[in-house]
C-alpha positions as CSV (number, residue, x, y, z in Angstrom):
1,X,-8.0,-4.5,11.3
2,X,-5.4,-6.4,8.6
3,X,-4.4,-4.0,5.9
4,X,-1.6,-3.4,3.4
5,X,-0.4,-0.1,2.5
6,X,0.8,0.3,-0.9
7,X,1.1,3.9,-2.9
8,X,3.7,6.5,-2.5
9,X,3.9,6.2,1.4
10,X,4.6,2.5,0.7
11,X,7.2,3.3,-1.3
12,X,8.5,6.0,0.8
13,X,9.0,3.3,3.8
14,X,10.8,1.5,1.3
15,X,13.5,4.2,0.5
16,X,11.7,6.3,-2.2
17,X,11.9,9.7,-2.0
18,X,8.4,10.9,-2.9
19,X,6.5,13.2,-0.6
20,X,2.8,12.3,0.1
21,X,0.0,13.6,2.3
22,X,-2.0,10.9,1.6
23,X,-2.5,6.9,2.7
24,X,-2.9,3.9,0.5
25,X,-4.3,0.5,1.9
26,X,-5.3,-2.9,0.9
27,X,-7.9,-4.2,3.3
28,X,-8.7,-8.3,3.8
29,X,-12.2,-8.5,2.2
30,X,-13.6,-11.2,4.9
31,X,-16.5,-10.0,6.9
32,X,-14.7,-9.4,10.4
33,X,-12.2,-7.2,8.8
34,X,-14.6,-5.3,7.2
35,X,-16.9,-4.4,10.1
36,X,-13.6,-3.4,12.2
37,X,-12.4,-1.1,8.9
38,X,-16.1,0.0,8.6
39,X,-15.9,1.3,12.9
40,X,-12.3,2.7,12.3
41,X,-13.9,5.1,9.7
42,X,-16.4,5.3,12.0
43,X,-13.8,7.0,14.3
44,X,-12.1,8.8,11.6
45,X,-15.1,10.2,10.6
46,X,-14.1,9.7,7.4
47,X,-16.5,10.1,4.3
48,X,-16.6,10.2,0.5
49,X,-15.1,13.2,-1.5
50,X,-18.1,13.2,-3.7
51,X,-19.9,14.3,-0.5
52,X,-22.4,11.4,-1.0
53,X,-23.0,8.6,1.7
54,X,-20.7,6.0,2.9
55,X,-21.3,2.1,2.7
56,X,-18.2,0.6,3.0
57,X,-19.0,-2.6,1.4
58,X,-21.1,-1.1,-1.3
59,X,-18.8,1.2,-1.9
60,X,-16.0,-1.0,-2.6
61,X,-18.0,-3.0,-5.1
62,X,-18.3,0.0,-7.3
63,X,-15.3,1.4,-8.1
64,X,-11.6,0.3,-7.6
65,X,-10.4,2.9,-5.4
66,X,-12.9,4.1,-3.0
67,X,-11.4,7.7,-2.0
68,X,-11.9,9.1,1.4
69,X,-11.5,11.9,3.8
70,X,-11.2,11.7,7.0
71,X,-10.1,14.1,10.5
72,X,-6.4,12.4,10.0
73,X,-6.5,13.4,6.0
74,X,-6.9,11.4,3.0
75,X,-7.3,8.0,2.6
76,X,-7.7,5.4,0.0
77,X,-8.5,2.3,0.0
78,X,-8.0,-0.3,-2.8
79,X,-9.4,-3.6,-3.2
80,X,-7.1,-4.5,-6.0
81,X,-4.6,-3.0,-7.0
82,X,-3.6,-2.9,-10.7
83,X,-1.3,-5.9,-11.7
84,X,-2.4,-7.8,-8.3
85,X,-5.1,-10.1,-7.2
86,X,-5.6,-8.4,-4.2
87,X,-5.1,-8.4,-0.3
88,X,-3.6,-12.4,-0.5
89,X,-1.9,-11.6,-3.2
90,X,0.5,-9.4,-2.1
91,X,0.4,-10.3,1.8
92,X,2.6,-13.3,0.7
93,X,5.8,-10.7,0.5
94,X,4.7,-7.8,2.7
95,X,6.6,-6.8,5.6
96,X,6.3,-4.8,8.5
97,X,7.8,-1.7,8.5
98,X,8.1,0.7,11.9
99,X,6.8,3.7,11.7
100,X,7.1,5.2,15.0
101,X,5.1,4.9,18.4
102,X,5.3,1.0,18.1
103,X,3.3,1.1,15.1
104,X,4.4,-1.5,12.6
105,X,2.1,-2.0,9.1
106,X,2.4,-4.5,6.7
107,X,4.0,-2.6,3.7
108,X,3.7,-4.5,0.3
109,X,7.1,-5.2,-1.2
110,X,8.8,-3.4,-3.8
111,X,8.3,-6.0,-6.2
112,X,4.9,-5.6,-5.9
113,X,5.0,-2.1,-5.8
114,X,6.7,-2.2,-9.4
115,X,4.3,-4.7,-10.2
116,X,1.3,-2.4,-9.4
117,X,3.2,0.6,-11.1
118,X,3.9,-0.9,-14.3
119,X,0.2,-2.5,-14.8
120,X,-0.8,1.4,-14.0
121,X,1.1,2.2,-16.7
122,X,0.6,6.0,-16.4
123,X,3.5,8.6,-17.1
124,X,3.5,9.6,-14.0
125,X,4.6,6.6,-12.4
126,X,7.4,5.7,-14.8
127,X,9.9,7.8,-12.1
128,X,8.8,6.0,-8.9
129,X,8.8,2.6,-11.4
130,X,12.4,3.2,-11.9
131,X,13.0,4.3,-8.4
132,X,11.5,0.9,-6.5
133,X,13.3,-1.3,-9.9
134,X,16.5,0.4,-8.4
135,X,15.8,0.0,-4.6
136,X,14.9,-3.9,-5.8
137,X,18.4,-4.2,-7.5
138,X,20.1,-2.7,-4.4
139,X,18.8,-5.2,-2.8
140,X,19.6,-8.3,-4.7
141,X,23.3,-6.6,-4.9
142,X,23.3,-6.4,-0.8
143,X,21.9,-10.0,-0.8
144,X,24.3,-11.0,-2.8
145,X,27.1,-9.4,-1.3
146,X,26.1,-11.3,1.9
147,X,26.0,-14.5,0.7
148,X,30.2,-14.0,-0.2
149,X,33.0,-15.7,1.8
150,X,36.0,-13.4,1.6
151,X,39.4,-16.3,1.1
152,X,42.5,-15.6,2.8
């Protein structure tokens, strides 16, 4: 199954110090992918909060984040992000991120991560905004700090 997460755990793997319970993907629309997503909730036994039935593809259609429980907790799963064009939008600048047991995701990037945050453009987010701009300009600062030759 090819997925991005993206949300607060996202950000967490990034360096963000949020606490979450909670899981946050982007999922490839194409068809294979979405049979294999539609069996791993399958296994999950994962179904809708609103109690009502689960079709995956329906489901997606309707509403832009299709909310989920499943035996491993809750889940979300969002076509399109705010401020994104979806899945190829931001697989351009993921990266994989190890999370234990050889378990690497794609994580979306903190640019696009302050990207989604800022089209949100809740309250809410303005401290986790602020938190991946920083993290970004760390970044640039060890970049550039690599890219010096010391003279002697």
């Amino acid at each position: 199954m090819t997925y991005i997460v993206v949300g607060a755990l996202g950000r967490v793997l990034h360096g963000s110090d949020e606490l979450t319970d909670g899981l946050d993907v982007v999922p490839s629309l194409r068809e294979e992918n979405l049979r294999r997503l539609s069996q791993a909730l399958d296994e999950l036994n994962a179904h809708r909060q609103d109690g009502k039935g689960l079709v995956l593809e329906r489901d997606l259609a309707r509403q832009p984040v299709l909310e989920l429980q499943t035996d491993a907790g809750e889940l979300k799963i969002v076509p399109e992000p705010e401020g994104t064009r979806g899945y190829d939008d931001i697989r351009r600048r993921a990266v994989r991120e190890p999370i234990g047991r050889g378990l690497r995701p794609s994580v979306a990037s903190p640019d696009d991560h302050a990207r989604m945050l800022a089209a949100l453009d809740r309250p809410q987010d303005q401290v986790p905004l602020q938190t991946m701009q920083r993290l970004i300009e760390l970044e640039r600062e060890l970049h550039r700090g690599r890219g010096l030759s010391i003279e002697r």
